[in-house]
C-alpha positions in Angstrom: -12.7 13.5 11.4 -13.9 11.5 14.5 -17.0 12.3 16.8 -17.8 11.0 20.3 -20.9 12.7 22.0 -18.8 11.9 25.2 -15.9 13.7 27.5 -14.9 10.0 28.0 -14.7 7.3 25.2 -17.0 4.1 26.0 -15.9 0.3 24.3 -18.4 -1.8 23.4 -18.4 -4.8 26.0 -15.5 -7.3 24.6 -16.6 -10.8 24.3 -14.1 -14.2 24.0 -11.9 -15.1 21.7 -14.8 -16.9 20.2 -15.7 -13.5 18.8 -12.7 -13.9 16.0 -13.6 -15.3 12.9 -10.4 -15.7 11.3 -6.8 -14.9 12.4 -4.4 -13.5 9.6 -0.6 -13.7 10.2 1.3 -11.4 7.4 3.4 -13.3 5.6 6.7 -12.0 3.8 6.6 -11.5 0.0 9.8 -10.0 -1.7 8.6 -7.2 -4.3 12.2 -6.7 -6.1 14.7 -6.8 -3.7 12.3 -5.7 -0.7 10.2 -7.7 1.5 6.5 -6.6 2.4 4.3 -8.1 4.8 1.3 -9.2 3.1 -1.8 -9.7 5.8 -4.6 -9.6 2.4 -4.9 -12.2 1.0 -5.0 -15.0 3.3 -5.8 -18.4 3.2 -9.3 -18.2 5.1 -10.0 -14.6 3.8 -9.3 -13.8 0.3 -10.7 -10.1 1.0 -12.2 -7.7 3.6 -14.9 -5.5 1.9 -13.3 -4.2 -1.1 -9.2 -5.2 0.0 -7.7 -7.6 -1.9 -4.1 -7.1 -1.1 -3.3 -5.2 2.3 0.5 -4.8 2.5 2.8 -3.4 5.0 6.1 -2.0 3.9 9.2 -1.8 6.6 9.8 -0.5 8.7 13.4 -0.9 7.0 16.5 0.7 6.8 19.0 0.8 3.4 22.8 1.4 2.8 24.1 3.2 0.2 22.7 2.4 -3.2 20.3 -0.2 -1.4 16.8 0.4 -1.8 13.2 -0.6 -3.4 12.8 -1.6 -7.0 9.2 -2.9 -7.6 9.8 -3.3 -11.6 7.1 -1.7 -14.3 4.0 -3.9 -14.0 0.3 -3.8 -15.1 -2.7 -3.6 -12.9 -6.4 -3.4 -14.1 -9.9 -3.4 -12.4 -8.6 -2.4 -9.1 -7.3 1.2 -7.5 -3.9 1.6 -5.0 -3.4 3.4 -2.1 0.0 4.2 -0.7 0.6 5.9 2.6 4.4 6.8 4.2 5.2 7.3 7.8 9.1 7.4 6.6 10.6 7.3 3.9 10.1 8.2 0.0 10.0 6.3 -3.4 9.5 7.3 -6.7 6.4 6.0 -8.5 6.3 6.4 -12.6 3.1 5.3 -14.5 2.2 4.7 -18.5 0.3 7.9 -17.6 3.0 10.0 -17.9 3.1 10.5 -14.0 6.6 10.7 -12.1 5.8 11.5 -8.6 8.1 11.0 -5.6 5.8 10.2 -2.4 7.1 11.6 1.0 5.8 10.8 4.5 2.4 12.0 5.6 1.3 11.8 1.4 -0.7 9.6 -0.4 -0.8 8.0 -3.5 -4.1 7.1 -5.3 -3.8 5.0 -8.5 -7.2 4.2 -10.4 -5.9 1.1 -12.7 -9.9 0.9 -14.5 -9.0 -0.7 -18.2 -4.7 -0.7 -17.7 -2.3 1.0 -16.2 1.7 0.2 -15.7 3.7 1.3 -12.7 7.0 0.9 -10.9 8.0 2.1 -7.4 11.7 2.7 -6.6 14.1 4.6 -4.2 15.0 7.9 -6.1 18.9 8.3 -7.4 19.6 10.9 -4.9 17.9 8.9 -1.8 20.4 5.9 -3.2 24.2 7.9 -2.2 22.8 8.3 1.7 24.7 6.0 3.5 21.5 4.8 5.1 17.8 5.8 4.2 14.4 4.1 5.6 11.2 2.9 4.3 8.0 2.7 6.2 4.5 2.4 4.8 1.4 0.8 3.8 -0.5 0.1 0.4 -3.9 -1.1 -0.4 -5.3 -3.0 -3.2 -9.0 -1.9 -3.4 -11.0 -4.0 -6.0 -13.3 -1.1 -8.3 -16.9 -1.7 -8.4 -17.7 -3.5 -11.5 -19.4 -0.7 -13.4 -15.7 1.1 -12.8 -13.5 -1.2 -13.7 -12.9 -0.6 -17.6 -13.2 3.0 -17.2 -9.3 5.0 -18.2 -6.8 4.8 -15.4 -6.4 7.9 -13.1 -3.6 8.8 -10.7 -4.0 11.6 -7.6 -1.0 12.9 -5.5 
């Protein structure tokens, strides 16, 4: 929650383009059959406070059987956060933790000391003839005094 002490809302006075200190550009990366755009990290800015990977998924739309398959992989040291705007995927951990993910939810992953995942379009999302994907997921690097504790995950 947001508060302005005003009825109308006041910008700070813009100044030139001077005022940027670095310009990214997104590029695609293809996460198993699925491109993301990828704005963290970039060649001039390896991270903004704790970001280390800011990723945009979609918008994009499947045909039947076509969808996401990030494979089982490890992460440590770092926590995720996934938000949808459309869409759904399934995301299974070495926790024991099969959670789909709809719009408007978000996923929290605490890697800490090790943690496996995968994310991919659910069997029954799969016979639509189309489905979309839209969403965005942050890599958040754990303070250091956090990152060997055990991995957590929140729904």
């Amino acid at each position: 929650m947001s508060w302005v002490p005003t009825i109308e809302p006041q910008c700070p006075s813009a100044g030139g383009l001077k005022d940027i200190e670095t310009l990214i550009i997104p590029r695609a990366r293809d996460l198993g059959g699925f491109e993301v755009r990828r704005a963290l990290p970039a060649p001039k800015r390896q991270m903004v406070g704790p970001f280390i990977f800011f990723d945009q998924m979609g918008p994009a739309e499947f045909l039947t059987e076509g969808g996401i398959d990030v494979r089982p992989h490890p992460h440590i040291g770092l926590a995720t956060v996934t938000y949808l705007y459309k869409g759904e995927f399934q995301h299974r951990d070495s926790l024991g933790t099969n959670q789909m993910i709809y719009p408007g939810e978000v996923n929290w992953m605490v890697a800490g000391n090790g943690v496996t995942h995968s994310e991919r379009t659910s069997p029954i999302t799969r016979r639509q003839p189309t489905h979309s994907l839209f969403g965005i997921q942050t890599w958040v690097a754990l303070p250091e005094e956090h990152e060997d504790k055990p991995a957590t995950f929140e729904h």
